[in-house]
N, C-alpha and C positions, 0 to 999 in steps of 0.2 A: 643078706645081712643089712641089717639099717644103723641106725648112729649108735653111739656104743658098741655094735657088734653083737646088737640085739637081732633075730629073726623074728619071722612072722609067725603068728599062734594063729592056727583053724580047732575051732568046735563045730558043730553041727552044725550054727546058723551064722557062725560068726568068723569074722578074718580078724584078729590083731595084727594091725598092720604096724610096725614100727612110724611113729612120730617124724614128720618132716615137713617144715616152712611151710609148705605147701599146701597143706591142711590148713593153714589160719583160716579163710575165709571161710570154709564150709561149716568148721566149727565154730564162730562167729556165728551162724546162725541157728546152730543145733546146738550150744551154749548160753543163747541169748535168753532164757527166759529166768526175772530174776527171781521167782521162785524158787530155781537152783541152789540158792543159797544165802536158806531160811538157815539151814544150821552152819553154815560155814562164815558167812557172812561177807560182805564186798557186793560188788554187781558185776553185772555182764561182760565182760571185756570184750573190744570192737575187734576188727580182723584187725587193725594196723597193729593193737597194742598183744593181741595174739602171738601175731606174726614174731615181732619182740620178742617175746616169753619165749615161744617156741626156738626161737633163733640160739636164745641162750641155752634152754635144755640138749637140745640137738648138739652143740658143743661140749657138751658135759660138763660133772662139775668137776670145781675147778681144785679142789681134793681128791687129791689122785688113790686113797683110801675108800672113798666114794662113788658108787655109779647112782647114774638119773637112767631107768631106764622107761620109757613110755609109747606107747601106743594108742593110736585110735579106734574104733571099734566100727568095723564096717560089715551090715548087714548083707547075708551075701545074697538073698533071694532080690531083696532092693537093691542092694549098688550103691547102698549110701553109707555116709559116716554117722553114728546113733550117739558117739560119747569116748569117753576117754578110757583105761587106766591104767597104772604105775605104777612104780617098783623102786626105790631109793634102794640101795643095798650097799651097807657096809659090813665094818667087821674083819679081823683075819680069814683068810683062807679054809682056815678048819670051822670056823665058829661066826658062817655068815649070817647075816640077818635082813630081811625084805621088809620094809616098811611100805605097805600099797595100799592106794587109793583108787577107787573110781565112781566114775559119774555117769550116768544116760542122760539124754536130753528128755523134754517132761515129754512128746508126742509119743517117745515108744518106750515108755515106764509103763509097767504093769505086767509086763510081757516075758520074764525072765530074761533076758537081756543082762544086766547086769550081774545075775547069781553067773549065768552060762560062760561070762571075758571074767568074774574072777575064780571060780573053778580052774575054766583051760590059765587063768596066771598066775594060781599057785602049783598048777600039775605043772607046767611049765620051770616054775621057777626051784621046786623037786626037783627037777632035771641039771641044774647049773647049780647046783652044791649050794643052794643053800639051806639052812640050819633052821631056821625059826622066820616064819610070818607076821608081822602085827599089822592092825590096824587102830586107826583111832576112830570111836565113833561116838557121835552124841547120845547124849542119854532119853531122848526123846525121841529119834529118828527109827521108830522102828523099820522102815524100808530097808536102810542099809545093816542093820543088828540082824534083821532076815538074809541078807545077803553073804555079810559074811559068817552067821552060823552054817549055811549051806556050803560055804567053801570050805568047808570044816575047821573055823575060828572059833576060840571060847572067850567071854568075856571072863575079864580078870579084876584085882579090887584096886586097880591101879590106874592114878585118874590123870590125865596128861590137856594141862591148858582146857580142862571144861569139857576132856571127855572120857570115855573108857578105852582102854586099852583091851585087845583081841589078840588073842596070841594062836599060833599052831603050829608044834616043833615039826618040823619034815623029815629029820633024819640026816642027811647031807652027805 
């Protein structure tokens, strides 16, 4: 188990490995390209200020109504770390909800990669009771609108800070 009390997620090519300090630096450089974030916007973040972030998620948040749950995304024929993604979840117990994101880095985009970590994090997140999926995405970013319609997301007419809202009930 890793922080939160999250485990590790395997698909075919992939290990979700729970998120830890440790990571900064690799992801520092399989994060570093600031085309990453044409739609999200900000830039690169260095390993030190990684390091940081991650320090804090890894602690959890600090609403105890609330989990951070995150992982990195380690290819397993490589041996490397490709990208992130994650899991906010709140909500009562009967009527959870997963808010997830994820990113690849730009060298192994194109590849399914990121349809394959968020498939295995929503079958995954089926598994721990929760209730409903979203994500938010931009309205131009067809790469990620491809990714989470394959993890069986729909967009919805609900627009959150400049994007679409994706929803997919799981049952729980």
């Amino acid at each position: 188990m890793g922080a939160g009390g999250i485990e590790g997620v395997g698909t075919g090519r992939l290990v979700l490995v729970p998120l830890g300090v440790e990571h900064a630096s690799e992801m520092a450089v399989v994060l570093g390209d600031p085309a990453l974030h044409a739609f999200i916007g900000g830039a690169p973040a260095g390993a030190a200020d990684l390091r940081a972030r991650y320090e804090r998620l890894v602690a959890g948040s600090p609403d105890p109504d609330v989990s951070w749950w995150n992982w990195v995304i380690r290819l397993r024929d490589e041996g490397c770390l490709v990208g992130t993604v994650q899991a906010t979840v709140s909500g009562p117990a009967h009527d959870r909800v997963a808010e997830i994101a994820w990113v690849v880095g730009t060298p192994w985009q194109g590849r399914g990669i990121a349809t394959e970590a968020a498939r295995g994090l929503v079958a995954w997140l089926g598994r721990q009771d929760v209730r409903t999926v979203i994500a938010h995405i931009h309205p131009e970013h067809r790469a990620s609108a491809a990714v989470a319609t394959a993890a069986g997301l729909t967009p919805t007419d609900v627009w959150h800070e400049g994007e679409i809202r994706w929803t997919r009930p799981l049952g729980g």
